[in-house]
KOLTI-419358 format. One record per residue (C-alpha): x, y, z negated. Coordinates in steps of 0.25 Angstrom, whole numbers, padded with zeros to 4 digits, always signed. Example, Ala and Ser with C-alpha at 12.3 -4.5 7.8 and 13.67 -1.06 7.14 Angstrom:
# KOLTI-419358
+0049-0018-0031
+0055-0004-0029
This chain:
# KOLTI-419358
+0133-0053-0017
+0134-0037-0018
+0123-0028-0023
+0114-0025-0011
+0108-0008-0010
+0094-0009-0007
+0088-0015+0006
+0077-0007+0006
+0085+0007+0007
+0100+0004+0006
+0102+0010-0008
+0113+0007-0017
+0106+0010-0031
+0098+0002-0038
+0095-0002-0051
+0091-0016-0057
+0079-0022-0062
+0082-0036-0063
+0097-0042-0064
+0097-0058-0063
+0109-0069-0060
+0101-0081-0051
+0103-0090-0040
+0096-0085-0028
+0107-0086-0017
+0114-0098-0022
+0125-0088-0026
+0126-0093-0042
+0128-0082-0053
+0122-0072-0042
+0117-0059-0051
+0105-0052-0044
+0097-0040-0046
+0083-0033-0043
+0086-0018-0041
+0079-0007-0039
+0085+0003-0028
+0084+0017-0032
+0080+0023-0019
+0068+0014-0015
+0065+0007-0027
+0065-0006-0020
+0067-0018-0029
+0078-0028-0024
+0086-0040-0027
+0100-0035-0027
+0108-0041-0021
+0098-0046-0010
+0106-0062-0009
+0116-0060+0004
+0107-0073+0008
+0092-0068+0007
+0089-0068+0022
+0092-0084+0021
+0085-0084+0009
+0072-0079+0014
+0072-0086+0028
+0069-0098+0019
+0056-0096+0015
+0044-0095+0024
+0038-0085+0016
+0044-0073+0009
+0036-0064-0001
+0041-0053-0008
+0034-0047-0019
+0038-0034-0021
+0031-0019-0029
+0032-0012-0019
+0026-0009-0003
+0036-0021+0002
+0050-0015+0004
+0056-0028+0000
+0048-0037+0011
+0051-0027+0023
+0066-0029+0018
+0065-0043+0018
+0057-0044+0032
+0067-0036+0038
+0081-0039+0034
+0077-0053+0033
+0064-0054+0043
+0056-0064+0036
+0041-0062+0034
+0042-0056+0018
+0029-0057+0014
+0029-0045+0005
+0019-0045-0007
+0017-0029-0013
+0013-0025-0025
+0014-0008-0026
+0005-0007-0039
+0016-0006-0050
+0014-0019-0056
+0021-0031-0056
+0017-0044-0047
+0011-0055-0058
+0016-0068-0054
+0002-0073-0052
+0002-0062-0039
+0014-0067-0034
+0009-0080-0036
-0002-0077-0027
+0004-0072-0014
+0014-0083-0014
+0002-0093-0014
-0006-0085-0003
+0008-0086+0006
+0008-0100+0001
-0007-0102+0008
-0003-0094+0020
């Protein structure tokens, strides 16, 4: 899979905040990274799995938790149109698990 430039604005810059080599496509030894773009600060996995679309139609409910206004979740529901259920946080502080926890239980219960 080739690098992807950010779906959010099409630039090609970006630099890396978390590299990791996992299994999320079923492509074995497939390395990964979440990079910042330099344009719109957007947050992203790079490269976006060529399969995400089939990834995401699997589940009936999507959430993306994201620190930010939701950029990520519009991207998601219109390249892909499912229902992202985007979960913001624009406070400058992390998500504690324990909140995470939370919104997954109340879509749960929904």
């Amino acid at each position: 899979m080739e690098p992807t430039d950010c779906p959010l604005c099409g630039e090609a810059a970006a630099r890396v905040i978390l590299r990791a080599d996992f299994n999320l496509t079923g492509a074995a030894g497939t390395a990964y990274a979440v990079v910042e773009c330099l344009a719109c600060h957007l947050r992203y996995l790079n490269p976006f799995p060529s399969n995400l679309g089939e990834i995401l139609y699997r589940f009936d409910k999507v959430l993306v938790p994201e620190l930010n206004a939701g950029q990520l979740a519009l991207l998601l529901r219109a390249r892909y149109l499912i229902d992202a259920i985007s979960y913001s946080k624009v406070q400058g502080k992390p998500f504690k698990i324990a909140e995470i926890v939370r919104k997954i239980e109340e879509l749960l219960e929904a």
